[in-house]
N, C-alpha and C positions, 0 to 999 in steps of 0.2 A: 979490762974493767967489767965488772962484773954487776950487774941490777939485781938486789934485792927486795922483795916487800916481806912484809912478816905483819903476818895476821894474829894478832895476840890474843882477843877478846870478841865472842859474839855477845850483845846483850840480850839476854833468853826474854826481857821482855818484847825486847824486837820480834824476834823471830817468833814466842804468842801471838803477837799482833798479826804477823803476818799468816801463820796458819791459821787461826781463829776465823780470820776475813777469810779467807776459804772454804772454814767450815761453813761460815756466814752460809755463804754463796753455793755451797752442795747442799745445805740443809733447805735452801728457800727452791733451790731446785726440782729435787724429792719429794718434798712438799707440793709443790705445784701439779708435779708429772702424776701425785698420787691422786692428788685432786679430779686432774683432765680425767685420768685413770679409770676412776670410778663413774664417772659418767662416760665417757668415748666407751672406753673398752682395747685393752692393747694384745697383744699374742700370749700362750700361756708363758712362754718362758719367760717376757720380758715382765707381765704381771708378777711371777713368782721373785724376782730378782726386785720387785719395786715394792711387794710386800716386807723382803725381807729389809731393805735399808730403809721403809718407814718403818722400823720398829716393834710393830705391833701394833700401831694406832691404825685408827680409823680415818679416813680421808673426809677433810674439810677444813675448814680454816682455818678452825683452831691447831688441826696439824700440821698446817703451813707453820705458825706461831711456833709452833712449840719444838717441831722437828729441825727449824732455822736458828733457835735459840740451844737447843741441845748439840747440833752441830758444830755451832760455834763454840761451847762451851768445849765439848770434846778437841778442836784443833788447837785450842788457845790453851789445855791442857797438855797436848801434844808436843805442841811449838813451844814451850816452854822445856817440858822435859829433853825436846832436841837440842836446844841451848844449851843448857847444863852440860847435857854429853858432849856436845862440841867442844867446850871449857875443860870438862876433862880430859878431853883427849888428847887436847893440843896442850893443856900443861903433862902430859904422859911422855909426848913425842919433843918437850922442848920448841914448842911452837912449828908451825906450818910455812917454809921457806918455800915461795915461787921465784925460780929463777928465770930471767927473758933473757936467752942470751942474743935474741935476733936484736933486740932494743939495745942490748947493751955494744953493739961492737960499733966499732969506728966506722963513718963515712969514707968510700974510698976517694981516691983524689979525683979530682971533676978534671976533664978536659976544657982547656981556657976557651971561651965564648959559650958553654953549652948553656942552653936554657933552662936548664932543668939541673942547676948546679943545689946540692946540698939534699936533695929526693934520692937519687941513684945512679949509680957512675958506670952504668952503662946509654947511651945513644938510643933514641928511638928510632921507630921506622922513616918518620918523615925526614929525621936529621941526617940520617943513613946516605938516602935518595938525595938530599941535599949536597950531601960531600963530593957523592957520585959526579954531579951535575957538574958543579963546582970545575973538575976537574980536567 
C-alpha cells in the first residue's frame, strides 16, 4: 500500500502574501541599518553594500517609509510571479506526487504483552534486561 499526496494548486496570492511580508521585513530592516548608518558609521564594505540596497536614497525616515514599502511591493510582486510558475509547472509535470513509503508499510507483528505494541516491533533496552532477569 502505497501513500500518496498530490499537491495540485499553490494560490499565488498566498504565496505574495508571504513574500511581500518579507519584503515588509527586509525593507524596514535596511531602512533602519541605513538610518543607524548614517549617524554611527559602519566599515566601508558594509557601507557600500547598504548604500546599494537602499536604493539611492538618502537615510532618514522617510527612507525607512519608503524603502519598507517598496520592499514589500517588490516581494509581493515576486511571490506572486512564483505562484504562477509553480501552477505552471506542476500542470507541465502532471502534478507533484510525494510518495512516504516509510508511512505507508505495515506495522510489523508486536510481541504479546509488549508495551510498546503498534509504535515498533522491535523491544527496547529496558524490555531486553527485563527478559534477561526474567529468566
Amino acid at each position: 500500500m502505497e501513500k500518496r499526496e498530490e499537491f495540485m494548486r499553490v494560490r499565488p496570492s498566498s504565496l505574495a502574501l508571504l513574500e511581500g511580508t518579507l519584503g515588509l521585513i527586509v525593507g524596514l530592516a535596511v531602512g533602519i541599518l541605513g538610518w543607524v548608518g548614517a549617524a554611527q558609521g559602519f566599515d566601508l564594505n558594509f557601507d557600500i553594500l547598504l548604500r546599494g540596497l537602499m536604493l539611492g536614497m538618502t537615510p532618514g525616515l522617510a527612507a525607512v517609509i519608503a524603502l519598507t514599502l517598496v520592499y514589500a511591493a517588490l516581494g509581493t510582486l515576486v511571490g506572486y510571479a512564483h505562484g504562477e510558475l509553480y501552477n505552471r509547472v506542476a500542470g507541465w509535470t502532471e502534478r507533484a506526487h510525494v510518495t512516504d513509503d516509510a508511512a505507508a508499510e505495515e506495522p510489523a507483528a508486536q510481541p504479546k504483552g509488549s508495551r510498546i505494541a503498534g509504535r515498533r516491533g522491535a523491544p527496547t533496552f529496558g524490555e531486553t534486561i527485563g527478559r534477561r532477569r526474567d529468566k
